[in-house]
N, C-alpha and C positions, 0 to 999 in steps of 0.2 A: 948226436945220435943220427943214423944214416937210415932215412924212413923207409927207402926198399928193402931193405934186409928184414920188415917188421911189418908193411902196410897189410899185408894178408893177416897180421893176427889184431887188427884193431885194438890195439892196446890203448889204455887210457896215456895221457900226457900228451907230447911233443906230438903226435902222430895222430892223435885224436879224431883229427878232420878227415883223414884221408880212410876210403875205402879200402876193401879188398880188391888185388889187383884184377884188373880189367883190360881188353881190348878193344878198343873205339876209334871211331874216324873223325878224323877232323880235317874240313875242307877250305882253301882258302886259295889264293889269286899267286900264280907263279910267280916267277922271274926272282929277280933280285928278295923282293917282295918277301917272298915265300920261302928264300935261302935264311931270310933274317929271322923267320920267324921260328923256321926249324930248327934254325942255332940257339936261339936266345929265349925260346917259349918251349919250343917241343922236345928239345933234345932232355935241356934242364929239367923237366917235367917229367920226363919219363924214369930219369939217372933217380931223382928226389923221390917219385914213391911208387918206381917198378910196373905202373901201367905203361902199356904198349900204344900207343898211337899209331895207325895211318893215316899217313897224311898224303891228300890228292890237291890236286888243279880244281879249280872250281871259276868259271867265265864270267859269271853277272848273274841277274835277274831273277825271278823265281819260278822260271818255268818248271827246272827241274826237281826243285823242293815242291813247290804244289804237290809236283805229280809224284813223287814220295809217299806225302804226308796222306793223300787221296785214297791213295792205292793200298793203301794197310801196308807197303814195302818200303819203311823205312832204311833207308843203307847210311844216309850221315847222320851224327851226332850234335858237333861241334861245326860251327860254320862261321865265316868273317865276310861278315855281308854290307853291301854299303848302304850310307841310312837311309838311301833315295829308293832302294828296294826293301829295307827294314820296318819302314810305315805300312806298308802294302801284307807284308808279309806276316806281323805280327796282328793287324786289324782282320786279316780273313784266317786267323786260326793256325796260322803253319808254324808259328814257333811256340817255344814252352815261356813262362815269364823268369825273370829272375831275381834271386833276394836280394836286391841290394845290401837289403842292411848286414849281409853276410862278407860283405867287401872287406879286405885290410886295412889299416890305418896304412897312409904314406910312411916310406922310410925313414921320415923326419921328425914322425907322429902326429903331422897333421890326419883330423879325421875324413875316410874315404869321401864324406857327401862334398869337404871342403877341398879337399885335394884334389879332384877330378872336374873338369870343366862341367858347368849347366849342362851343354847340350851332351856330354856324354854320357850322364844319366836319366835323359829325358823319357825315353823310351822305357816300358817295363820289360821289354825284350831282349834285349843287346845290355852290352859294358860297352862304348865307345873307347878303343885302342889308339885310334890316330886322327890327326888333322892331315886330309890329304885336296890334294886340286884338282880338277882336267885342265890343261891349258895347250895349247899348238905350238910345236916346235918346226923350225926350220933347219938344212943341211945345206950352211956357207958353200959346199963344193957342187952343190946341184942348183941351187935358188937364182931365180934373172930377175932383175930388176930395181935389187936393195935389198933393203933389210926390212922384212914387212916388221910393223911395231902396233899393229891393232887385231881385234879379232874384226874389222870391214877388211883388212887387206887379204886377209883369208879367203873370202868371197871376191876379191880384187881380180881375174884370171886374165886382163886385157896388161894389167901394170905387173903380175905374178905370174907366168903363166906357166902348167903343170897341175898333174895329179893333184889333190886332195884325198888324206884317208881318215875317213870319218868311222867313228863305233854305230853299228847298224845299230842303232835306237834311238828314239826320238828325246831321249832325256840330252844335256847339252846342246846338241844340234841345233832344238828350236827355242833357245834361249840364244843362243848365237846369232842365228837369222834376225831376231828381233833387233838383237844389239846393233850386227850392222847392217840392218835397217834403220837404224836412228831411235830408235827405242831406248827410254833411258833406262839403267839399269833397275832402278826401284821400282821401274814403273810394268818391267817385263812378265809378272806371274800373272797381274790384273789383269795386261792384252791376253796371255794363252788362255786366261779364263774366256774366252769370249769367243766366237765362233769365226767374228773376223779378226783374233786376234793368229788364231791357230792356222787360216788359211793365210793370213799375210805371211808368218814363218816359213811354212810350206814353199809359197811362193818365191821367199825370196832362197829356198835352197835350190828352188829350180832353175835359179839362174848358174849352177853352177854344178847339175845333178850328171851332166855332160863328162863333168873333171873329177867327177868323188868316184874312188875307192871303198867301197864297205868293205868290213873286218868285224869279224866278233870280239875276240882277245887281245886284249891289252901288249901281250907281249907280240902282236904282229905288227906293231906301230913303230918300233926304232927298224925293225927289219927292212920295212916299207922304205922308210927314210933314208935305211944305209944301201941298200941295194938301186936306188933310183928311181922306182915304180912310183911313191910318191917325192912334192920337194914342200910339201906342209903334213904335217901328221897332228891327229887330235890324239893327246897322251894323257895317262895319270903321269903328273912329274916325276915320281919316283921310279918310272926307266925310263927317261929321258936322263934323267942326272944320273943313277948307274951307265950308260951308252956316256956317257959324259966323261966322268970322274974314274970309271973302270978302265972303258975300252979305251978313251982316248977321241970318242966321234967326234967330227967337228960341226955338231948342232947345235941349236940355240934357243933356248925355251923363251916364250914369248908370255909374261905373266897380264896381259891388258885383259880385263874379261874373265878371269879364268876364275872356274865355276869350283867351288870349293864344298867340303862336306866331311865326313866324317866315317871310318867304319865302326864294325862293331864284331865282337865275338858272340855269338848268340847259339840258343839249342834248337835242334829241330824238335817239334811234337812230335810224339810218341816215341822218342830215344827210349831203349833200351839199358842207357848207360846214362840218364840224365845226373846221379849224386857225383861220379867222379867226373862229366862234362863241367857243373858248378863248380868245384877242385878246381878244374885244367885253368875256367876263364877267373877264377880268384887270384890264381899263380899268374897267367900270362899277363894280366893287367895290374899286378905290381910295380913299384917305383922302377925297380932297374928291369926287369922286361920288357919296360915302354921305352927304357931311355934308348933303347938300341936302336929302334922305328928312324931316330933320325940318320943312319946309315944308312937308310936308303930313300933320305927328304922329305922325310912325315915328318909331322908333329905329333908328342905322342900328348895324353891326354889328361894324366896328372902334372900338375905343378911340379913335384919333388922326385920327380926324372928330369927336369932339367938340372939338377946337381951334377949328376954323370954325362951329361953332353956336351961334347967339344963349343967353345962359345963361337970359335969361327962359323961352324954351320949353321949355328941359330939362324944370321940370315937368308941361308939357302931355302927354308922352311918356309910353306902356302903360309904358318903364322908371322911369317915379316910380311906376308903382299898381300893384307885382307881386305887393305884400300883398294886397289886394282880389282879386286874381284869381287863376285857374288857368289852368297852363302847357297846355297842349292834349296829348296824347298820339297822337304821331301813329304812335307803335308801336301801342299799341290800335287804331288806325282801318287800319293796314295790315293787321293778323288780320282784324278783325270789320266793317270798312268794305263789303264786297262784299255776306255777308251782311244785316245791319243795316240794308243802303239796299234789299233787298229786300224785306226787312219792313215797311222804312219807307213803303215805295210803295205794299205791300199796306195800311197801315194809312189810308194818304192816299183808297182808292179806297172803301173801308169808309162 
């Protein structure tokens, strides 16, 4: 039975869950990213039961959902937000919660609490879609000096030297500082809790605030790289390895450090369209709508998508390099993220 030819008449059986057709937005992170998602979440979704989606760009953070949610003008619905701005977001009211227990069973029929990882449920906010990373990449035909192999060679500018393009926010960055600073990894959330752990970070990106490029979106970061403006970029992996595997760049993701986390599909408060938004994230966080995510070096987030994933790329995946990196703490950036980006701004104007 072909649910768009019927979703408007809510008929019992096959079609049961799905509304009367609707028009909603759904906002989520370009590039590659967002090619994959349109194919394999939004296109299938729309064909299956005749709602319309737009779908936009959407940068980071939640400045512009606050001021949404604030303003009584809601305009998105559906949104794929990362979990390091999903604590923040969900704890001061901007988003709706979700039924979990409304989730599918995996394709395998494992049940959804057991097929989806811990942390992709942990939130009553979001479904967690993917395991994704930040890590810094280099371009073999621009870089002097070698082959940096740390995130201290990053801040290296006397043994590396060149541009830096860093994401204007303090999330990463002063996790990095501390790292090469000599900061052990486990030990990094306890220093930025602290007031001399926050000014040591600072200071030690001063030593390099000279060489940094700031950038808002993610998709300005292989640009950077390929055009020569910078010869290190801070990247989500997943257009690095598109710029890699598509085009052919000759760059080189650098996994030591690299800060890893999670997104998630989540609703905004006061959607207009919240029952077929529930629909959209039940469909897109199925077995085989995740398994696509690694097309573009995600991990996705149920077990029973890895049946449909090529096994060669399993290792390309943030989940083969969990040792090398750190899990991101998006309970720390919910406490200290408002503060700390204030600092952060004052320290950028300095």
């Amino acid at each position: 039975m072909n649910c768009k030819k019927i979703a408007a008449l809510l008929l019992a059986g096959t079609c049961s869950t799905y509304v009367a057709a609707e028009k909603f937005t759904a906002v989520s992170f370009g590039g590659a990213y967002g090619e994959t998602q349109q194919k394999y979440m939004i296109e299938p979704f729309m064909e299956e039961t005749g709602h319309e989606i737009l779908f936009e760009n959407y940068s980071g953070g939640i400045a512009e959902l606050k001021a949404q949610v604030e303003s009584g003008n809601v305009l998105w619905d559906v949104m794929d937000i990362e979990v390091i701005d999903l604590e923040r977001a969900c704890s001061e009211g901007l988003l709706e919660t979700f039924p979990m227990d409304t989730l599918p069973d995996g394709d395998d029929g494992t049940p959804a609490a057991e097929d989806f990882s811990e942390a992709a449920l942990a939130n009553e906010c979001g479904v967690g879609n993917i395991v994704w990373t930040v890590l810094f990449a280099y371009n073999h035909d621009t870089i002097k000096g070698g082959q940096p192999t740390t995130v201290a060679d990053l801040f290296d500018t006397k043994k590396f030297p060149g541009k830096r393009a860093l994401r204007k926010r303090p999330q990463v960055n002063m996790e990095w500082a501390l790292i090469a600073d000599g900061v052990a990894k486990e030990d990094v959330y306890t220093m930025l809790e602290t007031e001399e752990g926050q000014q040591r970070a600072l200071d030690k990106l001063a030593t390099i605030k000279d060489d940094i490029i700031w950038y808002d979106s993610w998709s300005q970061a292989p640009q950077l790289l390929n055009d020569g403006g910078a010869v290190m970029v801070q990247v989500a992996n997943g257009r690095i390895f598109d710029a890699i595997r598509s085009e052919g760049k000759p760059f080189e993701m650098v996994w030591d450090s690299h800060l890893y986390d999670l997104d998630v599909w989540a609703i905004v408060k006061g959607s207009k369209h919240k029952k077929v938004a529930e629909e959209f994230i039940r469909f897109a966080t199925g077995s085989k709508p995740l398994s696509s995510m690694p097309l573009v070096a995600y991990g996705p987030t149920r077990e029973s998508s890895y049946q449909y994933v090529d096994k060669e790329v399993i290792p390309m995946l943030p989940s083969s390099h969990l040792d090398e990196g750190l899990k991101a703490s998006s309970e720390f950036w919910a406490d200290y993220g408002e503060s700390l980006g204030e600092k952060f701004n004052e320290w950028l104007l300095k």
